[in-house]
N, C-alpha and C positions, 0 to 999 in steps of 0.2 A: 504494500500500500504506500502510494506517494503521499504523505500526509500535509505538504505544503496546502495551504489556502484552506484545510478541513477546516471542521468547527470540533470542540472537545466541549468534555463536560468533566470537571474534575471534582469532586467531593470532596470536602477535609481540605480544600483548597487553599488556605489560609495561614499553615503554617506545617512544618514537619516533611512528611513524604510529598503530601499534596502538593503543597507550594513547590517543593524543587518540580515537583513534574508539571504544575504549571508552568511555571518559568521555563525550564526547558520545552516544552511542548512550544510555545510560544514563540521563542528564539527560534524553532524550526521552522515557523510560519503559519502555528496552526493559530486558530481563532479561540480562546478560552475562555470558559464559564466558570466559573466559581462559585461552588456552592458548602455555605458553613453555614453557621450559627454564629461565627464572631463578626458582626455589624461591625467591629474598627477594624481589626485587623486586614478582613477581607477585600475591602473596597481599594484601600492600599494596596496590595498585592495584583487587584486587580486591575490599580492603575498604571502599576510599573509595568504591565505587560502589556496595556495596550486594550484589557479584556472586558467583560463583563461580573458582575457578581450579585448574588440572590442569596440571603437569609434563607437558610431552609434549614429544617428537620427531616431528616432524609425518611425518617419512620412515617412522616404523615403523606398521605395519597395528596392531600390538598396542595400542601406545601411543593410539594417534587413538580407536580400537574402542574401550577402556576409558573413556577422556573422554567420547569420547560419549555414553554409558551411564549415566555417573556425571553430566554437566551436565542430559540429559534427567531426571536422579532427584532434580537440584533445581531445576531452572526448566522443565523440559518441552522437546520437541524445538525444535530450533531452526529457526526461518522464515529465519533471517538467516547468513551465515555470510562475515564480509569473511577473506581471507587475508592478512598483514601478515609471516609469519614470513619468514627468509632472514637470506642471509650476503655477506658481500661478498670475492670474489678478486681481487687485482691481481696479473698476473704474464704477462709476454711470452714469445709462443708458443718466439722463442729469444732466452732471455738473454744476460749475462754469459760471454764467455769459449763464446760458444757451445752454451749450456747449453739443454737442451729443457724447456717447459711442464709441470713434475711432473702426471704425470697425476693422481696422487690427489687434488690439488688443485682441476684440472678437474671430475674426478667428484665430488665433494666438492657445490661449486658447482650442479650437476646434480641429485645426489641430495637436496640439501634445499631449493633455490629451486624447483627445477622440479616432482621426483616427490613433493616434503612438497607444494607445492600441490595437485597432480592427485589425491594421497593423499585429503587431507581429501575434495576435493570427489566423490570415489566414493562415501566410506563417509558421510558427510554428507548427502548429495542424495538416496542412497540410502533412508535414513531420512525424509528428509523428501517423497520420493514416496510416502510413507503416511500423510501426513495430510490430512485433508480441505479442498480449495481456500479459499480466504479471499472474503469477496465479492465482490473484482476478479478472479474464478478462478485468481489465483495461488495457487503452494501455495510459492512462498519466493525468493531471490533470495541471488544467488554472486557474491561481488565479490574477483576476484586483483587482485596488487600486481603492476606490470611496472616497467620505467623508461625514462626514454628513451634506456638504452644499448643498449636494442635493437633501435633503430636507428639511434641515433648513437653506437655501443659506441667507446672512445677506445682508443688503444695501453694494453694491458696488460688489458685487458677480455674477452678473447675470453672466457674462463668464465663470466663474468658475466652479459655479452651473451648468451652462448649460453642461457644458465639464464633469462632474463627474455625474451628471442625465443622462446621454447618456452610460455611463459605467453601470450604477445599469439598468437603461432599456433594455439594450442589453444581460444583464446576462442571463436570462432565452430561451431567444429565441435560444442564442449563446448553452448554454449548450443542449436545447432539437435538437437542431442541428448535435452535435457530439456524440449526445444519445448512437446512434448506433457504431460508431467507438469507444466505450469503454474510450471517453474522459470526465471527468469532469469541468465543470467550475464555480469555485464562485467568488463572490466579499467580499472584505475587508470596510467596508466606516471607516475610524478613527475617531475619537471625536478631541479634544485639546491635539497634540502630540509636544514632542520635537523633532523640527526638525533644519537642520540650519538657516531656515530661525524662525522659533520659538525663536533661541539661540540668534539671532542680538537684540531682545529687549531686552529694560531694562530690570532687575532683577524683579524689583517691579511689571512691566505688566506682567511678566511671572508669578509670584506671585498670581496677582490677576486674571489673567486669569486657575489659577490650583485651585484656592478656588471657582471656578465658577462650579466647576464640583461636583455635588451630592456626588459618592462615586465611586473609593477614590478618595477624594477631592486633588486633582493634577494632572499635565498632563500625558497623558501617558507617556511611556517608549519605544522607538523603539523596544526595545528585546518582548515586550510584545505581538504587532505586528507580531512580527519572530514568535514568539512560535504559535501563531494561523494560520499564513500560513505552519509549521509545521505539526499542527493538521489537518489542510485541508488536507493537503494531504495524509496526512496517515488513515482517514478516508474516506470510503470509499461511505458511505451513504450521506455525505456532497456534494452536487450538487443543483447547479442552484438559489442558496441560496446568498443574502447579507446580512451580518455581520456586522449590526453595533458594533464597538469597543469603546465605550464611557463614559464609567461610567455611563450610566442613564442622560447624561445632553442634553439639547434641546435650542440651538442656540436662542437667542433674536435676534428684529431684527438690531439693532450695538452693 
């Protein structure tokens, strides 16, 4: 896929994975949508690239539906759509003092890691099963965010795990799905990335958490992330496939 002049839709777009793969998406010539929840952050982001940006809750039908509508009225539908948004839960199924896994916090986990990505990618693919195929007969290309806690989820993870193993399980079914409308779908799972919430630790846990990793021994790079949702999509044999991004490392279990 030539992705010069596309239109993208990036989720989480605002800071972290997202952002670099805005940015870089953009620098390639693609047209970008940004969709967050952070109303300052976003809009910024979305002005250094030239783009667009929508407040959204990826979980709500309402919310996506609108975005959608409003980025196709300024860049045209979108061929491109990576998913980057999500949250992260830590908390053991039984606690302290014997205390049980707040479900709402489970669901929580679920309802925007898992169902915000299946979300977009309905009402999204849906739209772009209406435009006419590209010269490589595709007519666009779906790239979720996993991790590799799902499946090396560590004590305290089960939400999490469970919300990112629901994304790598849905991959394949999702992509032999849109076989036919010339859509592709992969997933990304990351290893040990810098992210914001990576950046809030100490130095030293960052430190020791980047010499945990085989090769190269440190955390990933956001950009490096970008560069392979990049590659997805301009490759066109890449479908239905999860990518772990890791250096060769395998989670212990704390």
């Amino acid at each position: 896929m030539d992705i010069q002049g596309l239109s993208a839709i990036v989720t989480g777009g605002a800071s972290g994975l997202g952002e670099a793969t805005a940015r870089r998406l953009a620098k390639a010539g693609v047209k970008v949508s940004i969709f967050d929840m952070n109303a300052e952050r976003g809009p910024k982001v979305a002005s250094d690239i030239g783009g667009h940006f929508e407040k959204v809750d990826v979980s709500s039908a309402d919310d996506v539906e609108k975005a959608l509508a409003n980025s196709a009225a300024a860049h045209g539908e979108a061929r491109i759509v990576v998913n980057c948004a999500g949250i992260v839960v830590g908390e053991k199924t039984v606690g302290r003092d014997n205390v049980p896994h707040s479900l709402d916090s489970f669901s929580k986990a679920i309802q925007v890691n898992l169902i915000g990505t299946f979300n977009v990618i309905r009402l999204a693919t849906a739209r772009m099963a209406g435009l006419e195929p590209l010269d490589t007969t595709e007519r666009g290309v779906v790239i979720n965010t996993a991790s590799i806690a799902a499946m090396d989820g560590q004590i305290g993870q089960a939400a999490y795990s469970a919300s990112k193993g629901g994304i790598v399980g849905m991959t394949l079914p999702i992509a032999r799905d849109l076989s036919k409308l010339g859509i592709r779908v992969c997933t990304i799972a990351p290893g040990l990335f810098i992210t914001p919430m990576m950046e809030s630790l100490p130095e030293e846990i960052q430190e020791s958490l980047g010499s945990s990793v085989p090769f190269p021994s440190r955390l990933g790079r956001p950009e490096e992330y970008a560069q392979l949702a990049q590659q997805i999509c301009e490759n066109a044999m890449l479908n239905g496939e999860v990518i772990r991004l890791d250096g060769a490392i395998r989670l212990a279990p704390r």
